[in-house]
C-alpha positions in Angstrom: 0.0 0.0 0.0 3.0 2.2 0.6 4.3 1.2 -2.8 4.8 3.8 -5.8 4.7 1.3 -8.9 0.7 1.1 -10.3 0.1 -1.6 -12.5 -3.2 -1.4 -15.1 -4.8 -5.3 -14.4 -8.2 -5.2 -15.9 -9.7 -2.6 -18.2 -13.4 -2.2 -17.2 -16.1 -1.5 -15.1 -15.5 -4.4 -12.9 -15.9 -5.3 -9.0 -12.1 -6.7 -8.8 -11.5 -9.1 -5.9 -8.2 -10.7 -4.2 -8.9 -14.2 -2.6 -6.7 -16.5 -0.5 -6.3 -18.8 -3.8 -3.8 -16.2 -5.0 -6.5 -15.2 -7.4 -8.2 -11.9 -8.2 -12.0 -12.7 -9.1 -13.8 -9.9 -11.4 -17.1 -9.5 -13.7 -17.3 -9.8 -16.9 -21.4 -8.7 -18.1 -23.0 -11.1 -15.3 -20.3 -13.8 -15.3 -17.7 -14.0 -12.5 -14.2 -14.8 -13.8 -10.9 -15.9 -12.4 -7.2 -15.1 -12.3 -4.1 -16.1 -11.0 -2.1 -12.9 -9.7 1.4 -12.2 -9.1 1.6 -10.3 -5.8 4.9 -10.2 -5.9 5.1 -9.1 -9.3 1.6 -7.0 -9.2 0.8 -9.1 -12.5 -2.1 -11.4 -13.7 -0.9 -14.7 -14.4 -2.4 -17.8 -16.9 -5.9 -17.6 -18.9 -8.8 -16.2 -17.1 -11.4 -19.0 -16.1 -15.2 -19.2 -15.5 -16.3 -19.0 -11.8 -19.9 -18.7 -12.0 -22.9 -17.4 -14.1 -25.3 -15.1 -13.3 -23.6 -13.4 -10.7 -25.4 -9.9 -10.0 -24.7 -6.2 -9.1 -25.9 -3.6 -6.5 -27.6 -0.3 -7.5 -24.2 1.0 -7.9 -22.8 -1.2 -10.5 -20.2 -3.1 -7.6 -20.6 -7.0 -7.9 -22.9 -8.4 -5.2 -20.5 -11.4 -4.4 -18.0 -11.8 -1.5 -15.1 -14.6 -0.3 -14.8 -15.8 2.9 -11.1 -16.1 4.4 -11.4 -19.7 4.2 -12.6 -19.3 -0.1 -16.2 -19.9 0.7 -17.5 -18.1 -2.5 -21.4 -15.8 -1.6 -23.1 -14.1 -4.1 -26.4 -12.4 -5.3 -28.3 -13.3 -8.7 -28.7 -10.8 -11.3 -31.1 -7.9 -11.0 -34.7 -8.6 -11.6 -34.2 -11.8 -10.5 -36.5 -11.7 -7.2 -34.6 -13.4 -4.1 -35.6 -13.9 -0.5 -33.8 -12.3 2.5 -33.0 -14.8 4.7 -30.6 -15.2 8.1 -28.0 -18.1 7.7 -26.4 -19.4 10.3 -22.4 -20.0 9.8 -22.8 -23.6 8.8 -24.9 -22.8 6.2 -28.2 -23.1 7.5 -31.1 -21.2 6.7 -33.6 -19.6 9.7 -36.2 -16.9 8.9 -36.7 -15.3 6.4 -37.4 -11.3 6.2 -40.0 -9.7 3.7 -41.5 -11.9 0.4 -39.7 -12.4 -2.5 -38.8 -9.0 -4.2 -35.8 -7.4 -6.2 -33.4 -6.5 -3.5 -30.5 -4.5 -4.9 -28.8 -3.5 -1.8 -29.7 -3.5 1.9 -27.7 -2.7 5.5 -28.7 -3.6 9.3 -28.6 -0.9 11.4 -26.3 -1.1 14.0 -28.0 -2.3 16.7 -29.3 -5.4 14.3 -33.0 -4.5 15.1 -34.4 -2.8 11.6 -33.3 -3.2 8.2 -32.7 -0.7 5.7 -33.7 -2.1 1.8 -33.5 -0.9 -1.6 -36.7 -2.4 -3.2 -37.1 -2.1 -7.0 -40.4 -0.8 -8.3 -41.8 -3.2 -11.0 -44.1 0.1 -12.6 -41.3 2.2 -12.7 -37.7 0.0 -12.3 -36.9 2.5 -9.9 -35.5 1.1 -6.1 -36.6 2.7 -3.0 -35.5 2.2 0.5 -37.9 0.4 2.8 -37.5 -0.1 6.8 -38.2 -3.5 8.0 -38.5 -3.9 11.9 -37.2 -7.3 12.6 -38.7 -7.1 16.2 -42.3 -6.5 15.7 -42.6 -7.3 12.0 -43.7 -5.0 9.5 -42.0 -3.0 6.9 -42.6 1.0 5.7 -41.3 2.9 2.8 -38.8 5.4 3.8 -38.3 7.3 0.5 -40.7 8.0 -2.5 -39.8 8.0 -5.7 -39.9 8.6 -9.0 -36.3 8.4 -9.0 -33.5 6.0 -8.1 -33.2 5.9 -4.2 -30.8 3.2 -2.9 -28.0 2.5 -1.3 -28.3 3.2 2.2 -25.9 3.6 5.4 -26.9 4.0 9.1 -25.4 6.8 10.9 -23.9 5.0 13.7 -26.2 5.9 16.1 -29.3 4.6 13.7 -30.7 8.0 14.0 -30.5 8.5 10.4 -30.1 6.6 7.5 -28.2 8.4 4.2 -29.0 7.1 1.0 -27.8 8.1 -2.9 -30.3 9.6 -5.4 -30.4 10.6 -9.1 -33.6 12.7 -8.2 -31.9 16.0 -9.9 -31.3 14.8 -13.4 -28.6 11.6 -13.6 -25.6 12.9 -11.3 -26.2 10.8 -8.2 -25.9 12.9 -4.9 -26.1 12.0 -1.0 -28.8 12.8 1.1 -29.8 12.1 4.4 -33.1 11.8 6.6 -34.4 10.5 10.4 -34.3 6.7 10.3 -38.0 7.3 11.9 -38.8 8.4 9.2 -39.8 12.2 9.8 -38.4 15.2 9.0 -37.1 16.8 6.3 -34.8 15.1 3.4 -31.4 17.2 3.8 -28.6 16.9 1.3 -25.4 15.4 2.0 -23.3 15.7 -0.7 -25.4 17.8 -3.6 -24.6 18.2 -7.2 -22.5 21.5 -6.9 -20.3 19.7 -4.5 -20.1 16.7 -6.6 -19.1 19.0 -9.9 -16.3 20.7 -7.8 -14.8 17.9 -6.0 -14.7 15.9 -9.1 -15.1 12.6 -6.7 -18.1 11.5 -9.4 -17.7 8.1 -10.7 -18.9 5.9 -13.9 -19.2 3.0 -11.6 -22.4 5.0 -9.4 -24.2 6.1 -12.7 
């Protein structure tokens, strides 16, 4: 990390992925792919191979898959493919479930594990909103309203508010953030001014 020497590995817009194999995992369309890498060398190695098919992306574009330290290989079909939210023990075996079968781009647990926070595509429009789910008492609410794409969202670290991206002002996405109650106003975060004068916009959010 303190190095100076920046090698180009895969030209893209890719989730890229280092595993214990020694092999950096990364999308190619919806198919997950495989490579041995150098780490010595900083340098991809052999012929890419096939992983898996079908392998989805959040509402940000990022590859909805992840590898345990031990190479245990998770990972989320493609969008508009509805799924099931459901706890798993670390064996492996399923408990409840949360919600019915929807298109689930992206969701987070607040910090205190009692609600969840879920993008939720709407089939009308293709849009995602965020819904709140309390995993206590049951039930879930909307929390944002389209017509736009809301998704995306973090928990402050308190779970008093929940910030979430939006393309609600014409494509550029921008930050907002509102009560995880669900009152109050919707205040922005990171706005489209700031965006254009940080420069900190990027392809992989459009």
């Amino acid at each position: 990390l303190d190095g100076k020497t920046k090698k180009l590995l895969i030209r893209g817009n890719t989730t890229a992925l280092y595993v214990p194999s020694g092999n950096v995992l990364f999308l190619d369309g919806d198919t997950l792919m495989g490579q041995a890498f150098d780490a010595e060398r900083l340098e991809l190695r052999g012929q890419a191979f096939l992983v898996e098919g079908g392998v989805g992306r959040s509402s940000t574009g990022g590859g909805s898959y992840s590898v345990s330290g031990t190479g245990t290989l998770a990972y989320a079909g493609t969008l508009s493919t509805p799924g099931r939210l459901t706890w798993f023990d670390r064996g492996g075996t399923p408990s409840e479930s949360v919600g019915a079968p929807d298109d689930y781009p992206d969701f987070r647990l607040s910090p205190d594990q009692t609600r969840l926070a879920a993008s939720l595509v709407d089939p009308k429009t293709g849009f995602p909103d965020i819904w709140i789910t309390d995993l206590t008492r049951g039930g879930s609410a909307p929390f944002t309203f389209g017509p736009a794409v809301n998704a995306s969202p973090v928990w402050a670290p308190d779970g008093a508010r929940i910030i979430f991206r939006t393309n609600r002002s014409g494509g550029l996405q921008e930050f907002y953030g509102k009560s995880a109650g669900g009152g109050g106003k919707e205040e922005p975060v990171l706005s489209q001014t700031a965006v254009h004068a940080s420069g900190v916009l990027s392809g992989n959010m459009l």
